[in-house]
N, C-alpha and C positions, 0 to 999 in steps of 0.2 A: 773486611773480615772481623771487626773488633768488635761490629755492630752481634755477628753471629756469635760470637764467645761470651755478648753479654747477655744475649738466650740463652745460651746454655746453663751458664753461670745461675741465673734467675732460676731457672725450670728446672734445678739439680737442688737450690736451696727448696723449694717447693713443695717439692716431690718428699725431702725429707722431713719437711714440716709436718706433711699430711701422714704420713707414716709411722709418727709419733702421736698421733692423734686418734690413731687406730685400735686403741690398747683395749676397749671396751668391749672387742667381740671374743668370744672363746672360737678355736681351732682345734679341730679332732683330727687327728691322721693316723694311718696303721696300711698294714696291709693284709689282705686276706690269699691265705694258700690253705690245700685240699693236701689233708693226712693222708698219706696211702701207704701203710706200710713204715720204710725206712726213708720214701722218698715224699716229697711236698712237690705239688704242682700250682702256680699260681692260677686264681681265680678272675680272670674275666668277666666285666660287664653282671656283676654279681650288684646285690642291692643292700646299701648301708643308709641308715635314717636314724635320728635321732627324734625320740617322744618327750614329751613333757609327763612327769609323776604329778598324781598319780592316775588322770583322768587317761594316761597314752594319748595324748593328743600330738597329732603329726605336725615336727617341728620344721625338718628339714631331710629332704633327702638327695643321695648322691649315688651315684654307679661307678665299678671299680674300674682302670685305666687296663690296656692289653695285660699287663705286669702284675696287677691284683691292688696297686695301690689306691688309694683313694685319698682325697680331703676334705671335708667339714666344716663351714663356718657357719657360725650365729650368734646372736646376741641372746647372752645367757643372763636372765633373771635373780636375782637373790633370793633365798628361802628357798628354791624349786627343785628338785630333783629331776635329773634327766638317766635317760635310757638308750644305747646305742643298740639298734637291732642289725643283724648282717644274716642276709638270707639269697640261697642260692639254689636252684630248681636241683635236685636229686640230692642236696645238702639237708643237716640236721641245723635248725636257725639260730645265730649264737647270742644272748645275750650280754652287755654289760653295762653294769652303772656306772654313769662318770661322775664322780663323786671329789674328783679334781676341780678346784680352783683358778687355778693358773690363766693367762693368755689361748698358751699352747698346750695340748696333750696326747703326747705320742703313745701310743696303745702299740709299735713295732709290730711284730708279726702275730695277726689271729690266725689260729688253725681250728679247720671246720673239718669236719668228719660226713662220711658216705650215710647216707639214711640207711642204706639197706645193710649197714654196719649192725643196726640194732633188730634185721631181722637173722636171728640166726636160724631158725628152722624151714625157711624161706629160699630158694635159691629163682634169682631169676633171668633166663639171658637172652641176649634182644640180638643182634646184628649190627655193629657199628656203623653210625651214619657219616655218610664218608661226606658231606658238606652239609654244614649251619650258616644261618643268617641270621645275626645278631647286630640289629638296626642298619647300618651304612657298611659291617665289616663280615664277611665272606670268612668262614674257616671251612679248611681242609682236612681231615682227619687223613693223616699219614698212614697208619696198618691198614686203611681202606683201597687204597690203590696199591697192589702186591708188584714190586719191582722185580727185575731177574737180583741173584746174589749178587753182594759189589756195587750196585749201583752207585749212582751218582745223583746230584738233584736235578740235574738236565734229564735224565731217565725217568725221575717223577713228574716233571715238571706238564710233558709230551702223554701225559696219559690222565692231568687232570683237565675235565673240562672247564674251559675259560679261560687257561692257561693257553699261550704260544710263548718259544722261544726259537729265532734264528741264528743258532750259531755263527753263522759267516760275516751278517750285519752286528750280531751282541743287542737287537734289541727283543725285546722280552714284551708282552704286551698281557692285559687283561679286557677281554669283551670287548676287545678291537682300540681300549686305551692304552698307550704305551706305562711301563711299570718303569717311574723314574727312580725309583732307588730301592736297595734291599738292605733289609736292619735285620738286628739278630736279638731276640727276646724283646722286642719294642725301643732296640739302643739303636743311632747312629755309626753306621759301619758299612763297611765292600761301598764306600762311595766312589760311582767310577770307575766299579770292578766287578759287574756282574759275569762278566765268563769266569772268573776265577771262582767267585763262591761256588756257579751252579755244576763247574766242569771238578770240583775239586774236594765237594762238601760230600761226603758219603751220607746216604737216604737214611741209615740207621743211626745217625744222633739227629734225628729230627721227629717230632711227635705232630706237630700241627705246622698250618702253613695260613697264614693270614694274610687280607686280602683287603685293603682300606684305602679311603681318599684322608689323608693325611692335610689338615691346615700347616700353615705357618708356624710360629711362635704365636706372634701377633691375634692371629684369627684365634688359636687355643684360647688363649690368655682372654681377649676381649666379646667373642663371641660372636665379632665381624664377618660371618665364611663369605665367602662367596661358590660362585657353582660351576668354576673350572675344579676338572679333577687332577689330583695328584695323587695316583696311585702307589699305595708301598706294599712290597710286600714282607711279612715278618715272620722269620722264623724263628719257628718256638722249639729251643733243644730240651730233649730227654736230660734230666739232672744227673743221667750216673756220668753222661758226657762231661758238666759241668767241669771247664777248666780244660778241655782237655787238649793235648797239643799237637797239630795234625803236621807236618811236613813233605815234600814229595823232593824228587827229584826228578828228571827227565833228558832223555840222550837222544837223538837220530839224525842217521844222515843218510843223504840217498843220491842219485844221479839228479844231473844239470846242478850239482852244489847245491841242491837244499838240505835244509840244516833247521834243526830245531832246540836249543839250548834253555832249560827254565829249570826254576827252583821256587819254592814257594814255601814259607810258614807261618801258621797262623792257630793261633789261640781266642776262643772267645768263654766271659763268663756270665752267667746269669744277671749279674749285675751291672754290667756295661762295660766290665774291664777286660777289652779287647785288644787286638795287635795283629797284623798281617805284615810280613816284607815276601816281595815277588821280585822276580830277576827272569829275564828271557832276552833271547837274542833268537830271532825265526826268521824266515820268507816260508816257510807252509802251504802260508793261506795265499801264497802271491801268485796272480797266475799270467801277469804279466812274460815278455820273452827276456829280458835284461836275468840273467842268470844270477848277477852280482848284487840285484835288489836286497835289502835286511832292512830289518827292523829291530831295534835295543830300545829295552825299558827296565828300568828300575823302579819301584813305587813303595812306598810303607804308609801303613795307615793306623792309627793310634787312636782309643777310645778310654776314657777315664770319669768313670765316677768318685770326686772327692772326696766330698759327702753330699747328706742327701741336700738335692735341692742345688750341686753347682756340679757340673757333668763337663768336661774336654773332650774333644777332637782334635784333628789334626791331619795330613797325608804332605808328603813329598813326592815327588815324582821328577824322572829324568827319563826323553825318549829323544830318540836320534831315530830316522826314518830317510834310508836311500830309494827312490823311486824313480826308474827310469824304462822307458819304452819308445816302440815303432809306432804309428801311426797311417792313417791314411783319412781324407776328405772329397767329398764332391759337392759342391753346394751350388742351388739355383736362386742368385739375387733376383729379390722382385724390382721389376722395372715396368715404366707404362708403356714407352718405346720399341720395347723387348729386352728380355732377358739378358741377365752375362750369365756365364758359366765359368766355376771356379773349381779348381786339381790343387790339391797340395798334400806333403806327406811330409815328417817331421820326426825329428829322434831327437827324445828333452829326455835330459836328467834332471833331479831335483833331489835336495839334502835339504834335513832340517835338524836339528835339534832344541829341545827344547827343557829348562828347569823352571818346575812351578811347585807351589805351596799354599797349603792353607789352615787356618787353624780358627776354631770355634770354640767358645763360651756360651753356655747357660748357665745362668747362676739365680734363684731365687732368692734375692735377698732376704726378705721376707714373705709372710703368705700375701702383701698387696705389693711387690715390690721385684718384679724382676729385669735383668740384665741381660740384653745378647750382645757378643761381640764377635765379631767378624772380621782377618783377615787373609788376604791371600794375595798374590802374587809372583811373578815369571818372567824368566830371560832366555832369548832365545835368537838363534842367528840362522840364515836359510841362502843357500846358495841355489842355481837352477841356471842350466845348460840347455840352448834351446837348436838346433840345425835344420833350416825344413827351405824347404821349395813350394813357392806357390805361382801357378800361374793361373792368367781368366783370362776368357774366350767370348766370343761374340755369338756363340751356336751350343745346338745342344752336344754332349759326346757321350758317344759309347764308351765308356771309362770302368774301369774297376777299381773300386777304394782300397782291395789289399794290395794293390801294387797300382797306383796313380798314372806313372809314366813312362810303364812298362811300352808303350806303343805310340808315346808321343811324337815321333817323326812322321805317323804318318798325316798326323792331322795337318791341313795346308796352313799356309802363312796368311791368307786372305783370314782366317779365323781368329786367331791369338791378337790380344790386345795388349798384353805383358807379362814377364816371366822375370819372377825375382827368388834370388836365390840371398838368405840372409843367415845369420851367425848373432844371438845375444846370448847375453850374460847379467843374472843380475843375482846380486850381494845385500844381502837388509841383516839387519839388527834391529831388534825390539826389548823395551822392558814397560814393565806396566805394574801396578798393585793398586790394591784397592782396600779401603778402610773401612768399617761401620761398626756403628753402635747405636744400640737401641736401648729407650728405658721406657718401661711400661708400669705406671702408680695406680692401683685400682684406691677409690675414691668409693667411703659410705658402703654399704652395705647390697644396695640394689643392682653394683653390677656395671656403675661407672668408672672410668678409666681416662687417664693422662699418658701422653703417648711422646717422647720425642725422637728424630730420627738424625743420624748426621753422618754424614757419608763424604768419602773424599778418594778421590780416584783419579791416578795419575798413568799416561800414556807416554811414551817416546818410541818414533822410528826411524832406523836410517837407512834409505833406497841406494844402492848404487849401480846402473844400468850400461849397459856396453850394444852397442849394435854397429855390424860391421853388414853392409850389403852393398847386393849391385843386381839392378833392376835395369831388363830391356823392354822399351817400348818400340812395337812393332806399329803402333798408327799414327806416332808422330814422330817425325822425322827433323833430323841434324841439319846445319848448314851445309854437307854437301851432297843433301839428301838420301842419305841412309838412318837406318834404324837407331834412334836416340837412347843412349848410356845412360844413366844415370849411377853415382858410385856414392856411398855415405859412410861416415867412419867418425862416431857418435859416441860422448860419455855424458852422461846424465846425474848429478844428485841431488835426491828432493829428500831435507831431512822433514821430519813431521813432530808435533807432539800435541796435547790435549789435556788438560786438567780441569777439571769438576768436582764444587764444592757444594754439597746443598746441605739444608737443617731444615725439620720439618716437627711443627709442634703441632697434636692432634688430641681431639675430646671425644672420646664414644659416650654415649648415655643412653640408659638400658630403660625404657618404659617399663617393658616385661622380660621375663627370661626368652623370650621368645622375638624380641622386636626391639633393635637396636639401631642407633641414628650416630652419625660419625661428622665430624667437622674436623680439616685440619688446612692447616698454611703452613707454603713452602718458601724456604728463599735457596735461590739456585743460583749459581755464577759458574761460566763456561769459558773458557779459553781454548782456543786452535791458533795452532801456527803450521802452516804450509810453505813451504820455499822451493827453488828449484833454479839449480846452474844446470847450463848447457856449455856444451868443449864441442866443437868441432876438430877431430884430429885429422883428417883426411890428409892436409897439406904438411903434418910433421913422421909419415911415412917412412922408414929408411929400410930398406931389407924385407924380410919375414916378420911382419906385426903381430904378437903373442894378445890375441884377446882378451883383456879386463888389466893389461901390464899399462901402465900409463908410462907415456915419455916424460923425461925430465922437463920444469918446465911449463907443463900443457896448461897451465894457469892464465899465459897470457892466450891461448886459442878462444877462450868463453866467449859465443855469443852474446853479446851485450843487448841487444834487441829479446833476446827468449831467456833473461833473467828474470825470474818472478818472484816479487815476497806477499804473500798475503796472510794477515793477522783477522782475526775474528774475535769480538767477545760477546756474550750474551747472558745480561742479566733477566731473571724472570721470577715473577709471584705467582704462585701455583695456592690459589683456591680449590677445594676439595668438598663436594657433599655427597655424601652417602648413607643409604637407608636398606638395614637390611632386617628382614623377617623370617623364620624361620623355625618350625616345628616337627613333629615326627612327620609328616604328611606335606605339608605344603613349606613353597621356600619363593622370597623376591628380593633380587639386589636391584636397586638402583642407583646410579652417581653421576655426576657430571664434577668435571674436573675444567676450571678456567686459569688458564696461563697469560698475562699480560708480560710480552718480551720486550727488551730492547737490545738489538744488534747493532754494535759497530764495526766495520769490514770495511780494513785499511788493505790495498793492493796496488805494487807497484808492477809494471811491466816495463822492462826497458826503460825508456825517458818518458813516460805515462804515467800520474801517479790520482788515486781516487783514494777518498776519505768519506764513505755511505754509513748513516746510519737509518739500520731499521725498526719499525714499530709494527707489532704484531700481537694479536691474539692465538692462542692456541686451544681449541674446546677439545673433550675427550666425552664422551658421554657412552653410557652401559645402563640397560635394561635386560630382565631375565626373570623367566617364572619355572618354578622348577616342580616336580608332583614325583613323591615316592611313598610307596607304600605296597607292602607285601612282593617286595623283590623287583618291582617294578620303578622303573626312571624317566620322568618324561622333562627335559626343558626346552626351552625356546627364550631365545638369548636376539639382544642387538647391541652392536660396536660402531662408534663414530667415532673417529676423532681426524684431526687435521696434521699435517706435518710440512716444517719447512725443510726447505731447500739443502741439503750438504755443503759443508763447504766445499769439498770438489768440485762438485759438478756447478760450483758459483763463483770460482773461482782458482781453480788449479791452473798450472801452467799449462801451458798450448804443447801437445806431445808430439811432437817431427822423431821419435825412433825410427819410424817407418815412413815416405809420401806418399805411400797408397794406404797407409790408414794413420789417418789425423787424428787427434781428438783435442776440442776445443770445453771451454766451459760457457757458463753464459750466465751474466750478474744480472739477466733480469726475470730469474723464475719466481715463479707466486707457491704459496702455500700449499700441498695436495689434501683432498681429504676423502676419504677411503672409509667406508662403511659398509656393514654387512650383516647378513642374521642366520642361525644356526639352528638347527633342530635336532632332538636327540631322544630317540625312543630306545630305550634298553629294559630286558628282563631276564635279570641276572637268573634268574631260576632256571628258567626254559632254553639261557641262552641265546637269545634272540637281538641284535641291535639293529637301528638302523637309523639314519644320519642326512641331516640335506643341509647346502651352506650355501649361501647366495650371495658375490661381494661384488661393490661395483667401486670405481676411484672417480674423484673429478678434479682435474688439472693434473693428471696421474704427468711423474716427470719421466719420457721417454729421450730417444737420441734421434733429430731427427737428419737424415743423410744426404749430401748429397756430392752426387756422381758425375766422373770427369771421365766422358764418354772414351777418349780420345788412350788417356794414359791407363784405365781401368781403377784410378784411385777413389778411396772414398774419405770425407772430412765428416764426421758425425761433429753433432751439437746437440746438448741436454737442452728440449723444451716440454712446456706444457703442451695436455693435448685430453681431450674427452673421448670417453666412447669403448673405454677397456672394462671389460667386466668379465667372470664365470660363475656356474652352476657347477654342483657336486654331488653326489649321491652315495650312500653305499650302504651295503645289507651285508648282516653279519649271523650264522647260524655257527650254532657249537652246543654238542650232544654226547653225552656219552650213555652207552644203553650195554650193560654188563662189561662185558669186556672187547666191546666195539667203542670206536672214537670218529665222530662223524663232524667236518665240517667244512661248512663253507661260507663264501665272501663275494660278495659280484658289488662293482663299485662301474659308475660313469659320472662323466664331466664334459664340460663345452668352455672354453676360455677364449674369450674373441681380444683382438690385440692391435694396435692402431697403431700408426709411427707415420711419419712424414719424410720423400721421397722428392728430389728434387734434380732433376737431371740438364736442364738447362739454363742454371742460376738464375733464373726471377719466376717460376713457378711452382708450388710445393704440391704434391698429389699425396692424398691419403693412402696409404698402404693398409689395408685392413684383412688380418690373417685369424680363420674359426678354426680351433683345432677341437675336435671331439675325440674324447679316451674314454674306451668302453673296454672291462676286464670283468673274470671271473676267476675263480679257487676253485677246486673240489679234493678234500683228503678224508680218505675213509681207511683207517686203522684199526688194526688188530693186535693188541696189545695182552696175550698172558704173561705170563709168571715170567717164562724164559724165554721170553725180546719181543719182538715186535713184525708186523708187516703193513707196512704203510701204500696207500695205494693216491697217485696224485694228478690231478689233470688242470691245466692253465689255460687261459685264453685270452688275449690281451688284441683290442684292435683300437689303432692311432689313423685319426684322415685329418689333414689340413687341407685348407684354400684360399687362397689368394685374393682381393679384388681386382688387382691389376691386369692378371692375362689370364682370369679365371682361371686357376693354377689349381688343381686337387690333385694329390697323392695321397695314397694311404698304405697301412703295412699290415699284417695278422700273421701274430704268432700263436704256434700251437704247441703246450710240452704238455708231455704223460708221463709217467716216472712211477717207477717203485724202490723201496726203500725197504729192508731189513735186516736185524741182527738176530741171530738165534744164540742160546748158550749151551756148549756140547760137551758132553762128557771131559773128564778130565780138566775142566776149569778152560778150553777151548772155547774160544766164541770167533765167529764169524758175522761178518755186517759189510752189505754191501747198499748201494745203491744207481742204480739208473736213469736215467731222460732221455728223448728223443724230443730236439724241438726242429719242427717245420714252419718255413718262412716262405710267406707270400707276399707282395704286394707290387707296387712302382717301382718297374725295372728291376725287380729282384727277380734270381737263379735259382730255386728250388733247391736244385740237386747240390749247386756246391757252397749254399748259404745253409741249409740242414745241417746239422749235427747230432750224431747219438754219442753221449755223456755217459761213461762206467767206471764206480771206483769200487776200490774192494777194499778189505781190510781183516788181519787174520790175527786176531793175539787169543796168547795163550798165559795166563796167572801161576806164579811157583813162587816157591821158598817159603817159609815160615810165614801163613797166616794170610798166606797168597799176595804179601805186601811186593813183589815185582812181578813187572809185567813187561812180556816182549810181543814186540808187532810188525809186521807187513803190511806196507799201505802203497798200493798203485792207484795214481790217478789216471784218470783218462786213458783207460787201456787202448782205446784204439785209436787214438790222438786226434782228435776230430772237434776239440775247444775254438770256439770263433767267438770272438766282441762285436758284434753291431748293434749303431747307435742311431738311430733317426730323431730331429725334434726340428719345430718350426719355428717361426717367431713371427714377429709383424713385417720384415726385410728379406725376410731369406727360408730356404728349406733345406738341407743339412744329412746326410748321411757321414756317418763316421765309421771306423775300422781298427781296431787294436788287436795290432800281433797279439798272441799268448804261447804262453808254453804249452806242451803238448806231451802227456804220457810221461810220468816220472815215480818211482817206486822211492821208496823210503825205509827204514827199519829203525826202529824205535825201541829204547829201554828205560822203563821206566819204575821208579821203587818208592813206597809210599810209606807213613813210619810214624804211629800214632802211641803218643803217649798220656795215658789217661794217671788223672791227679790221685 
């Protein structure tokens, strides 16, 4: 480590050298907003240049940031006179001379004025264009999409096109990219909390809505991008809102104990000094049958501008989440011999809780000199209650997954291979945080940069597992020839933890504004530690044995054979080259990244002890050509890279919870590498994407099984194995044509899956499973003034197959649905919506796997300024909610089944309570 702090040390003395060095160029900064009235709106992507006196010769130019700000650097002449010009399409052009001296000259706030200010005899009025495209960033003009009164930004959100939001999931997407975070005036904020802004932010303090692929710091700063997108969205508030302080509160309770408890407030301002704390305690959205299910969250999120140029963040968070249900399974293991067939149903509970935090720095030291710091971190403890029955059979059965063994007496004894009926418990604790800091030295004038990176990230967890079972085998037989017992009574703990330290010094150098070259070296140090005791209690018994209560004592029970420690460390130098180009029109990244590793992986087992170290390379390499212009996106990207082994699965202890399902590791897997290529045609204008991804693995690390015909058990082992790859596709339309909303989505895939099958201990057979997923969307909306009618159709078909005993199933769902709110006299609004989905396929029941889905919802707005609101909300009127799950793998095919609740009415009060500055 002393070696790493004497880089730092170095590369901090450096960095200030050269920044002292820098004194000879002048620095213009200001920012530009639009007069209007009593109010200022800032100016966007506007154009500022500075000329040289008195020829006007163009010396430099720059465009303003979402916010209006801008900065200016150049090296300014003696005896010369300079000119700042600022000019903006429907503005009057501003002049000023800089007639300063200094380094730095802050010119604060410029205000430009309306051209057609100076036509007074003139009036002229056009139709607001309700979307601009201004280079990479998408704006939405707010008064163009007309919400009912009240709205919300979820209400606007659903009537622009390009926009989707799913309530139920929280994600939010742009032209089929998901929208990773929402900021408010171009500031950091709602990280982590998009249902709250969009369920909470009324439509009327919002004037525009921005729509951008956001860099890093880093890529800002140095001018690195690359051509994954990170989409943000920003909204841009109305200034009379400026400041203002929104609050809600909310009440409802309804039958089965649901219950909805929240409180929210939040302030944001033009400048970045914002604030939200949120409180909720719900099941709502839970549609599980555990009546007792909840969820509690507490969050606050903190935004600070200092001054200009060093900006805070921050959030807290605390959630506890009870989740408990019924279950039902029927699975077909693939076998070459024939088939087993496996029943099981299951009632788990699971709690968690969890405290986490984080806080951010940007700080611009100076204009070549910036600072990010980063921390965060979380503690959290998770309990999970498991009771289920599984048995497997030698034959097919006519079975039902919502009720497994409802009719199991009738099946004969010749059939059954064993029937276990088992009880765990497991208990963990984790804490984890993570450290970084970044320093980024621009260098000279052309646009080079000094980069260092140092990151420190600490893990710990502690397992503590309980299994209490008893298992009959029905094919192999006891000493006096009846049906063999088997009973186990098992405590398990495997503590864990993980620390990583890396520092990483890096050089961009800029040819051209356009074409930029990156070199950087890492040094990386890794540590894991894994352990795991095993207790046999079976034989310290006495009475009634209370699950996860240990006897006094139970220290000397430990297996000493299934004691395992293993230690890992792994140092590594990470070479980096990267070449990136980039213009308004055309863009190419390339890099390859070379890791030379050295692992040492110390493990004991029992009276077994190994001391391995290993030697490895690790490649990463990226190609990508990207084409935009005039609304249109086109790239085409490749990924390679390699990866080793887990330490788990190279080395965890050998898991006996259960003897019919083992899990072993294996200390002799090799490296996987996994590579892939991507294609992406998008036309943000027309709305149109479309998408194809082709990945294949080689030494992909699978488990491979094998089976003990007799007791029905299975032992998996992590090995390598070739031959796993998929295709993907998918088409994306989205239209909006006056006050209709049109769109659709049709996506297919094929993912072929290999594993290894071993049924007679010296023979392995390949198990090889093609599953094809073929899906479509269709929503066609009607969206006036006052609500909406959404009209919606799905179609989703899943086929797997087998190599083994030529095994295909497949499934095809079908939902229709409509969906509307109207808003009725008297501040009354009504919104319901409907589905009917039909289910066909393998061994599936039509009539009693269908379900038609009705909720409704009735409120009504009162009291002063209509800030309360009361509601009626019945779900599933005619209680007909079903869970089915189908999915395949390279082993097995899988039908699953979760209870849910069924038809519950709720009433709600809610009172919202804005105070503007």
């Amino acid at each position: 480590m002393k070696y790493l702090y004497l880089i730092i040390y170095i590369t901090i003395g450096w960095f200030l050298g050269i920044t002292a060095a820098q004194a000879q160029h002048q620095i213009v900064t200001g920012r530009l907003v639009l007069e209007n009235g009593n109010h200022e709106e800032p100016l966007s992507y506007a154009n500022v240049a500075v000329f040289r006196l008195p020829d006007t010769l163009l010396v430099k130019g720059v465009v303003t940031d979402t916010s209006g700000h801008f900065c200016l650097d150049f090296k300014r002449k003696s005896k010369i006179g300079y000119l700042l010009r600022a000019s903006f399409t429907g503005c009057v052009p501003l002049l000023k001379v800089l007639d300063e001296v200094g380094d730095t000259i802050r010119l604060g706030t410029l205000r430009m004025h309306d051209e057609a200010l100076r036509l007074s005899e003139v009036v002229v009025t056009a139709p607001l264009k309700p979307m601009e495209q201004k280079g990479d960033t998408t704006i939405y003009n707010v008064a163009a999409f007309p919400t009912p009164e009240g709205s919300y930004l979820e209400a606007l959100v659903r009537r622009i096109p390009g926009l989707s939001y799913d309530s139920k999931s929280g994600e939010m997407k742009f032209n089929g990219y998901p929208i990773r975070q929402i900021t408010v005036n171009g500031k950091d904020f709602f990280r982590g909390n998009k249902d709250v802004v969009l369920e909470n932010l009324p439509v009327r303090f919002v004037s525009q809505l921005k729509v951008y692929d956001k860099p890093t710091e880093q890529e800002k700063i140095t001018g690195m991008k690359s051509n994954e997108k990170n989409y943000v969205l920003d909204l841009q508030t109305k200034r009379e809102f400026n400041g203002t302080l929104l609050a809600n509160i909310e009440a409802g309770y309804g039958t089965h104990k649901r219950r909805d408890l929240n409180g929210r407030m939040m302030r944001f301002k033009e400048n970045g000094d914002n604030f939200m704390v949120s409180a909720r305690s719900t099941n709502r959205n839970s549609t599980t049958a555990d009546e007792d299910n909840i969820s509690n969250s507490v969050n606050l999120n903190v935004s600070k501008n200092v001054k200009e140029g060093l900006s805070l963040s921050g959030n807290v968070n605390y959630m506890y989440n009870r989740d408990g249900g019924q279950s039902g399974t029927y699975s077909e293991q693939y076998l070459s011999s024939g088939n087993q067939y496996l029943l099981s149903e299951n009632d788990q509970l699971g709690k968690n809780q969890n405290t986490n935090g984080r806080f951010d720095m940007n700080w611009d030291i100076s204009k070549q000199t910036t600072l990010i710091f980063s921390a965060m971190g979380g503690y959290g403890d998770d309990e999970s209650r498991n009771e289920s029955r599984t048995a497997t059979f030698n034959a097919p059965l006519d079975a039902d997954t919502k009720a497994p063994f409802a009719h199991i007496d009738e099946i004969g004894r010749e059939m059954w291979i064993n029937d276990n009926r088992q009880q765990t418990l497991g208990r963990g604790k984790r804490f984890n945080y993570d450290l970084r800091l970044e320093l980024v030295q621009k260098i000279g004038t052309k646009g080079d940069f000094l980069s260092l990176d140092v990151n420190h990230t600490y893990q710990k967890n502690r397992q503590h597992a309980y299994t209490l079972s008893s298992i009959d085998y029905y094919q192999l037989q006891n000493v006096s020839g009846g049906d063999s017992l088997y009973y186990q009574n098992q405590y398990r703990h495997t503590p864990q933890s993980s620390m990583n330290d890396e520092v990483r010094l890096g050089y961009t150098h800029a040819f051209t504004k356009k074409s930029h070259i990156q070199f950087s070296y890492g040094l990386e140090n890794d540590y894991e530690r894994l352990d795991g005791m095993t207790y046999d209690l079976s034989r310290r018994e006495t009475g009634h044995f209370v699950l996860g209560a240990l006897p006094e004592g139970y220290e000397v029970d430990e297996v000493d054979s299934l004691r395992t420690r293993s230690h890992s460390r792994t140092l590594g130098h990470n070479l980096s080259f990267r070449y990136n180009y980039t213009d308004e029109v055309w863009g190419m990244v390339a890099s390859v990244d070379m890791t030379p590793q050295r692992r040492s992986i110390e493990q004991a087992t029992g009276e077994h002890y190994a001391d391995t170290v290993v030697r490895s390379v690790e490649w990463r390499s990226q190609l990508s050509f990207s084409y935009q212009k005039d609304g249109r996106f086109f790239v085409l990207s490749y990924n390679g890279n390699t990866s080793q082994p887990r330490l788990e699965d190279m080395m965890a202890p050998t898991d006996y919870s259960s003897p019919l399902y083992i899990r072993r590791s294996n200390p002799h897997l090799r490296p996987s590498y996994r590579h892939s290529m991507h294609a992406i045609f998008n036309n943000f204008q027309k709305g149109f994407m479309a998408s194809l991804m082709w990945n294949q693995t080689f030494n992909a690390v699978t488990r491979a099984t094998y089976y003990d015909r007799e007791t029905g058990g299975r032992e998996t082992l992590p090995v390598n194995i070739n031959g796993n790859w998929g295709i993907m596709g998918n088409g994306y339309y989205d239209k909006r044509i006056k006050q209709f909303h049109v769109n659709i989505n049709a996506s297919g895939g094929y993912d072929r899956n290999v594993s290894l099958i071993n049924e007679d201990g010296t023979r392995n057979s390949r198990s090889v499973t093609g599953a094809t997923t073929l899906s479509s969307n269709v929503r066609l909306a009607y969206l006036p003034s006052w609500g909406n009618i959404d009209l919606t159709g799905t179609w989703t078909f899943y086929q797997s197959k087998n190599s083994l005993q030529n095994r295909n199933t497949y499934t095809r769902n079908y939902t229709c649905g409509i969906e509307s709110s109207v808003n009725l006299p008297f501040h009354f609004m009504v919104s319901t919506d409907a589905g009917y989905v039909f289910r066909s396929g393998t061994g599936m029941d039509g009539k009693s796997d269908n379900e038609l889905l009705w909720n409704l919802k009735i409120s009504w707005k009162f009291l002063k300024e209509r800030r309360g609101e009361l509601s009626v909300y019945w779900a599933d009127i005619l209680s007909q909610r079903k869970s089915f799950t189908r999915y395949a793998s390279a082993t097995a095919f899988s039908e699953r089944y979760e209870e849910q609740l069924r038809g519950y009415a709720m009433v709600s009060f809610i009172y919202r309570f804005e105070r503007m500055k």
